[in-house]
C-alpha positions, 0 to 999 in steps of 0.5 A, spaced: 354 404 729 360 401 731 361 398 723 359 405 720 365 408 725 372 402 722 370 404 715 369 411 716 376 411 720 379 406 714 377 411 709 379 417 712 387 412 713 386 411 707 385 419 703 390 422 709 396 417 706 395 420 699 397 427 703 404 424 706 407 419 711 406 425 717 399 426 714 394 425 721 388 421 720 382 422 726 380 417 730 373 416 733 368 413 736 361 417 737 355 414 742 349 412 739 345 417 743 339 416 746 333 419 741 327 417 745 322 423 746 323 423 755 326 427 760 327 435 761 331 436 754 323 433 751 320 439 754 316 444 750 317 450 753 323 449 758 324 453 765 328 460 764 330 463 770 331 471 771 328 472 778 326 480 779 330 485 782 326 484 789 329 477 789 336 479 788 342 481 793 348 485 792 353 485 797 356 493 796 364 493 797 368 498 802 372 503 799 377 502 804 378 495 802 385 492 802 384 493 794 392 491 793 391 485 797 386 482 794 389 483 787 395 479 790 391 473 791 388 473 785 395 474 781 397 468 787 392 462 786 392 464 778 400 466 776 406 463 780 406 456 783 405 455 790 407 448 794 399 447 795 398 448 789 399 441 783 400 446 777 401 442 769 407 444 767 406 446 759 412 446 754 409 449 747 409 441 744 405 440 750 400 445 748 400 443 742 399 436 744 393 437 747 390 442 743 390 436 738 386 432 743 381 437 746 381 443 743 373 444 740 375 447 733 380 442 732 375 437 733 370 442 728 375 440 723 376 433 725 368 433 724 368 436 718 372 431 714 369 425 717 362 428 716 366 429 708 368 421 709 360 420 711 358 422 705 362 418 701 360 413 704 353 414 702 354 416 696 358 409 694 353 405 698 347 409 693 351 405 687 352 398 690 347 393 689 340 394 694 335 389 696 329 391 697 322 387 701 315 390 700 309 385 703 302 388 701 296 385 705 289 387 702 281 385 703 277 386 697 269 384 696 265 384 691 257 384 691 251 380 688 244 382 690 246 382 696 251 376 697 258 378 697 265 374 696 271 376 699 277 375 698 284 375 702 291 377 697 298 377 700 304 381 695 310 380 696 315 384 692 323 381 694 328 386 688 334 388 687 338 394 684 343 396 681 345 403 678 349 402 671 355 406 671 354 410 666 347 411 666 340 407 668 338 401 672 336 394 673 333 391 677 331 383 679 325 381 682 321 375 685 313 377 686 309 371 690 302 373 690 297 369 694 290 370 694 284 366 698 277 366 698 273 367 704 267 364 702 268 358 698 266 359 690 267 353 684 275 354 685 275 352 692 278 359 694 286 359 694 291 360 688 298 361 689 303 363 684 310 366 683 314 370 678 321 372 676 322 380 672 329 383 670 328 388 668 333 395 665 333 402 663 338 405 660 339 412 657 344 412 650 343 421 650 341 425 655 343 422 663 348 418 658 356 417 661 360 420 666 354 425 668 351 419 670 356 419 677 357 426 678 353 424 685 359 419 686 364 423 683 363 429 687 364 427 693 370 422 692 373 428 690 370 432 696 373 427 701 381 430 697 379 437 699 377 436 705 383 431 707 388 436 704 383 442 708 384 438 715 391 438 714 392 446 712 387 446 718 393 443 722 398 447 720 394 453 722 392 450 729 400 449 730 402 456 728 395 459 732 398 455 739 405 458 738 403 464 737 399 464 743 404 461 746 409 466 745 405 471 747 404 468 753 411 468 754 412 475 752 407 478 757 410 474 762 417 477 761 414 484 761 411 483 767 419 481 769 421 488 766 416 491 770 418 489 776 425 490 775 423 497 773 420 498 779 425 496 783 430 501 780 425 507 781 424 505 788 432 504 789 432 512 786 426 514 791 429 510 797 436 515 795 431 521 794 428 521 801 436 519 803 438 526 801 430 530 802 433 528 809 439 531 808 437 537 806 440 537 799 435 536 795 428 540 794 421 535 795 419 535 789 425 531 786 423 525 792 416 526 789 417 526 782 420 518 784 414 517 789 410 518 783 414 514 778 414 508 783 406 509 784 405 508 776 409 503 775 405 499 781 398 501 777 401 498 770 404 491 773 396 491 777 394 491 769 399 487 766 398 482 771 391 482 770 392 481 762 396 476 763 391 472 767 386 473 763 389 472 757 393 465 760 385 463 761 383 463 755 389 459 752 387 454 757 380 454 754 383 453 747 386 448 749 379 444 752 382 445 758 378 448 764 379 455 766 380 453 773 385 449 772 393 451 774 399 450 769 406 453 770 408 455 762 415 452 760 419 457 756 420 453 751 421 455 742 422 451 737 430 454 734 427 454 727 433 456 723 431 463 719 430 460 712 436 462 707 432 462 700 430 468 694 424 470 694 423 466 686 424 459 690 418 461 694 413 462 690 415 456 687 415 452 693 408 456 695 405 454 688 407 447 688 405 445 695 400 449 698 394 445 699 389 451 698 391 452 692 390 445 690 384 445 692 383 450 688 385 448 681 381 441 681 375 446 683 376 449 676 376 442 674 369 441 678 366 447 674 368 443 668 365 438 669 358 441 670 359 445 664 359 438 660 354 435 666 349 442 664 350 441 657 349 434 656 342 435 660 340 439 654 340 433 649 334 429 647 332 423 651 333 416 648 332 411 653 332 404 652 328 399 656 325 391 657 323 386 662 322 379 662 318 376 667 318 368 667 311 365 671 311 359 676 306 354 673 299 356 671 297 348 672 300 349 680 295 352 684 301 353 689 308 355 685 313 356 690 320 356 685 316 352 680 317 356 675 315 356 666 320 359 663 315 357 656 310 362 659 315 367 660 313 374 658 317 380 654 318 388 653 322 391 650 322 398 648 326 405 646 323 412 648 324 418 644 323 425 648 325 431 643 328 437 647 323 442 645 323 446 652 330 446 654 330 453 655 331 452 663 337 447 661 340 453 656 340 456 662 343 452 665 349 451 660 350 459 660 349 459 669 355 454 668 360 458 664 359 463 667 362 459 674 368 456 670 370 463 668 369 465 676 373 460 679 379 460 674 380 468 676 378 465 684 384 460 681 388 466 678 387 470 684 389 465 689 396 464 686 397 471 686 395 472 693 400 466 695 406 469 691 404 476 694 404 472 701 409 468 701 414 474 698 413 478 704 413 472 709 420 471 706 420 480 707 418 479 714 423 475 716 429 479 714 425 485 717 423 480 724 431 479 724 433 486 722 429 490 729 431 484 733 438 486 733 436 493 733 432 491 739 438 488 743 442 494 741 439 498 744 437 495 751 445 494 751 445 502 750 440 502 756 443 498 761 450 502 760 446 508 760 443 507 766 450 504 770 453 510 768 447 515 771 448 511 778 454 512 778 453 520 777 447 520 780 449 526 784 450 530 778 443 528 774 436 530 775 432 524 778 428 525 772 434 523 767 434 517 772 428 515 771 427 516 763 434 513 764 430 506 767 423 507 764 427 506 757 430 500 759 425 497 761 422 500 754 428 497 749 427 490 754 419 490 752 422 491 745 427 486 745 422 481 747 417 482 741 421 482 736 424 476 739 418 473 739 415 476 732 421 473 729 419 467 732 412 467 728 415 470 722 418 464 720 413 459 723 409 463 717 414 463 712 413 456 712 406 456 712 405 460 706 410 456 702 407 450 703 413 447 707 410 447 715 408 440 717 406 437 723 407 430 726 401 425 728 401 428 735 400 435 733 407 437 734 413 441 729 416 436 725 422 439 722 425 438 716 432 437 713 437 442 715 433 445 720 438 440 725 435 436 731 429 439 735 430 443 741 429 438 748 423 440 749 418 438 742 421 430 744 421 425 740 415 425 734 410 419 735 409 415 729 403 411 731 398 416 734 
């Protein structure tokens, strides 16, 4: 296994350097596994445990309970760290790091190109020479009135063979036979003897060719799809994590928000009861406060809830345990916005993408199972012979004595009419209509890549677009709200209010469209075919986009 392991690792080295220098080959090493038939997983009917309701015990909680209080521990063992806790502190190229090592889909994907590598492997080794070794051990007898002989024969049967590269086979084959008799006759009962046989059969019509490697053919050319397919997995994987990540970030700033929201409406409810105690204003005004403050207590219980639930599950992507503490790191990729007209995209997407290159050598596969289908429709005419070369018939025992003057021949040409080919035409007509399928999937999957990566340059602009409108209006906001302090005494509290709940709206909107612009990009060089991704799972910037940010660190080369 371990020999099965270095070749398959060469070989995908191999497929991933025609993809670039940065392309990224997995490694790995899997145990043999133990395969004998014993333990609790060999049972045939496992346990099942699912007690009845009798068996059961459900504790009923207090309705007075301290609700908020246990909320607070939740939110403490699960969201900011504390000094007896050990929290990882995860950067975004962190993230991404070990979502390349641990993550179960992106080991999925590993698998699936080493399973394409594995394949090819058995495809390769299906062409090379094979050597083969039959031993047949029989009695036989026969009777005479009741007097019978018996005799003892050994056959051993040593070949190699070779699949010829454009259709049929030879084959070599040393033959020892060794038979004795067991009740004593003229002949002293033992004969021995030895033969050499070469033996061929090649087809010069139907089978003849390159349809002949089509097996071999076919899985070389699948190992290139699936190399370019793990790669664009990989940039997908990238973006996926990003995307995660921003998300996180912006839930977590909208917690922040929240809270200083909430701060806000309780400085005007503290202001409220101030002036309820003096008799200047009615009670309802000081409620209306209250109230405000009570709602935006219940939303941040949830957004927190959210946050918690949404950081576990980016935890389990990454193959990290739920259980386990991180502190999140803001961090972003300062990725420059792209300066490029919509035509020089496409052409960026139609030439690099490796979807679409998949996608036009698959209507060169359906070409090629045209002419395959074809040729199966032709006549049969195969050729064959063999020579077989004795041991020396004089030998009772002939070992390697070989006489080449009593050798043997046959030699022979076989011709099948095609007159049922009626399911081969078949054939013929169920290929074309492939062909013609996969060149409009062709046809359709350039369509779709110019209409995506058109609006993934759009999107950018708009993403950029709201962002200024966004930070413009939390500036109007914070204005807004200094002024109605400075004239609290002349607005309603429900004009302060509005005023610090649409701060806090134009701050959330300012987050996501920071964040939506930081995807926008991310996609645009996807779609466009330009994202890469260096060996360690991380960005790797192109030239112009200027030095990476202080958190990505320095790309490694080797692993």
């Amino acid at each position: 296994m371990s020999g099965i392991d270095a070749e398959t690792n060469r070989l995908l080295a191999e497929r991933s350097r025609t993809l670039g220098k940065d392309a990224y080959a997995p490694e790995r090493a899997f145990p043999a596994g133990d395969a004998r038939r014993e333990g609790e997983w060999a049972r045939r009917q496992p346990e099942t445990r699912n007690p009845d309701a009798d068996e059961l015990t459900y504790d009923a909680a207090s309705e007075s309970r301290d609700v908020a209080a246990r909320l607070r521990k939740y939110q403490e063992s699960e969201g900011d760290p504390s000094p007896d806790k050990v929290f990882t502190r995860l950067t975004l190229s962190e993230a991404m790091r070990i979502g390349q090592r641990s993550a179960s889909e992106y080991l999925a994907a590993e698998e699936a190109y080493i399973l394409a590598a594995i394949q090819l492997m058995t495809a390769r080794h299906q062409w090379s020479p094979r050597v083969f070794n039959d031993t047949t051990v029989g009695v036989a007898g026969s009777g005479n009135d009741g007097s019978f002989d018996h005799a003892l024969s050994i056959i051993n049967n040593l070949r190699v063979s070779k699949r010829l590269p454009f259709g049929g086979s030879v084959e070599a084959a040393w033959i020892t036979q060794a038979t004795e008799q067991l009740r004593t006759v003229a002949s002293d009962g033992y004969v021995q003897s030895s033969r050499l046989v070469l033996s061929g059969n090649v087809p010069l019509l139907r089978g003849a060719g390159e349809v002949a490697r089509e097996d071999l053919i076919q899985a070389e050319r699948n190992l290139v799809y699936q190399a370019r397919t793990f790669e664009q997995f990989r940039r997908d994987f990238l973006i996926a994590i990003a995307q995660d990540f921003f998300d996180l970030l912006q839930a977590r700033a909208e917690i922040a928000n929240q809270e200083e929201a909430i701060e806000n409406l309780r400085n005007i409810e503290r202001e409220k009861q101030a002036l309820l105690e003096a008799g200047r204003i009615a009670e309802f005004e000081r409620n209306d406060a209250a109230n405000q403050v009570l709602s935006g207590v219940a939303s941040l219980a949830s957004q927190r809830e959210s946050y918690i639930l949404r950081v576990e599950r980016f935890k389990i992507r990454l193959g990290l345990s739920s259980r386990d503490p991180v502190e999140l790191v803001d961090s972003s990729l300062d990725i420059p916005e792209p300066e490029v007209p919509l035509d020089r995209a496409v052409e960026f997407a139609l030439n690099y993408r490796l979807d679409l290159q998949n996608e036009r050598d698959r209507v060169d596969d359906a070409r090629r199972a045209l002419a395959n289908a074809r040729n199966n429709t032709m006549a049969d005419l195969d050729v064959t012979a063999n020579v077989g070369i004795p041991t020396d018939p004089r030998r009772n025992v002939g070992r390697l004595n070989f006489s080449p003057g009593d050798l043997n021949y046959q030699a022979g040409v076989t011709l099948g009419l095609p007159l049922d080919r009626e399911a081969e035409r078949l054939g013929v007509r169920a290929a074309t209509i492939n062909l013609q399928a996969r060149e409009r999937d062709y046809a359709q999957s350039r369509d779709e890549a110019s209409v995506a990566v058109r609006q993934a340059v759009r999107n950018v602009d708009l993403a950029r677009f709201q962002l200024t409108l966004a930070e413009r209006a939390v500036e109007i906001n914070q204005r807004r709200v200094r002024e109605t302090e400075l004239k609290r005494d002349e607005v309603t509290t429900r004009t302060r209010v509005d005023a610090a709940t649409e701060l806090q709206q134009s701050q959330n909107n300012r987050d996501r469209a920071r964040t939506n612009l930081r995807n926008a990009v991310l996609r645009y060089l996807r779609d466009s075919g330009q994202l890469r991704v260096a060996k360690d799972g991380t960005f790797l910037p192109l030239p112009g986009m200027g030095p990476r940010s202080a958190d990505e660190g320095a790309r490694s080369s080797g692993s």
